[in-house]
N, C-alpha and C positions, 0 to 999 in steps of 0.2 A: 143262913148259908148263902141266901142269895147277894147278900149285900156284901159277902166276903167272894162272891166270883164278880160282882158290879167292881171291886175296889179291886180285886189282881186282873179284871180285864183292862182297866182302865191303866194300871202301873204298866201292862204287856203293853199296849197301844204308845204310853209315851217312852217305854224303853226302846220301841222300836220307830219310832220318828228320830228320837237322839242316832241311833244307828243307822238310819238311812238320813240324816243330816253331815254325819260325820262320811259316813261314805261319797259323800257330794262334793266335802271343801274339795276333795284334791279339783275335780271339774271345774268349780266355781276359781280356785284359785289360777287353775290355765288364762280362766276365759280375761280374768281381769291383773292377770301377769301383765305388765308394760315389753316385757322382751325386750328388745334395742335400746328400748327410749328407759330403760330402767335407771337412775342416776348413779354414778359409782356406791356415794355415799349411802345408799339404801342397798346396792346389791353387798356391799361388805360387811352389813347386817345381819344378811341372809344366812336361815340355818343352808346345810348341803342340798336336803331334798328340793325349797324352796330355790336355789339356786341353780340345780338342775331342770328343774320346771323353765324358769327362766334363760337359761343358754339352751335348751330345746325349742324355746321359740323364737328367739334372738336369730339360731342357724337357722330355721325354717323361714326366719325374715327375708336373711341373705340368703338363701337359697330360690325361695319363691315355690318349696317345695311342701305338702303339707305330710309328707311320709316322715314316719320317727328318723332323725339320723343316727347314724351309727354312734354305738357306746363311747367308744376310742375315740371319733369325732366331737362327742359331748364332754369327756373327760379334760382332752387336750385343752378345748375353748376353757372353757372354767381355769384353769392354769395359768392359763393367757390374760383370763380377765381379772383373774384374784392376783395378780402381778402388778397388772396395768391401773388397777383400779383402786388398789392400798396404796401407789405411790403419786396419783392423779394431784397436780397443784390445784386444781378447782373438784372439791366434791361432786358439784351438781353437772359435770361430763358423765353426756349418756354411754352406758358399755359400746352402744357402738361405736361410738368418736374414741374412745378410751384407747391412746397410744404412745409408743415410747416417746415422741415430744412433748405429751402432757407431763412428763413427769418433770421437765425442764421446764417447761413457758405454760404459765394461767392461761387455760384458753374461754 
């Protein structure tokens, strides 16, 4: 018996590292989002949530502010940039250069 509580203490221990590892990425993924400097061709990759992560910090770039900005503020950007960045002549323009003249002239 004891070696059956040694072997489900130990399954409890690494179940619950996997679960406080996964509760981490979203963090881990903030810290090492590019925001701004993200290239179009990698943000049009991006699932939604990842690309949300990413125009949250992009605005708090251009803002200089580090409060969440608003939903509607987050939504519109994304729109803006899933536009701007699917028709980029140069992939590797960061979202934040990413503008209606890229979509004419490689920059």
């Amino acid at each position: 018996m004891n070696a059956t509580l040694s072997r489900t203490g130990r399954t409890g221990l690494g179940v619950a590292a996997v679960v406080l590892l996964l509760a981490g990425c979203s963090d881990i993924e903030r810290v090492l989002n590019r925001g701004g400097d993200t290239p179009c061709s990698e943000y049009v990759k991006q699932d939604q949530d990842t690309k949300r992560v990413t125009i949250t910090k992009f605005i708090k770039e251009q803002t200089k502010d580090d409060h969440e900005p608003a939903g509607t503020v987050v939504d519109t950007t994304i729109i803006s940039v899933d536009l701007l960045c699917g028709t980029q002549r140069n992939a590797d323009t960061p979202i934040k250069k990413a503008d209606v003249a890229g979509i004419f002239i490689t920059k």
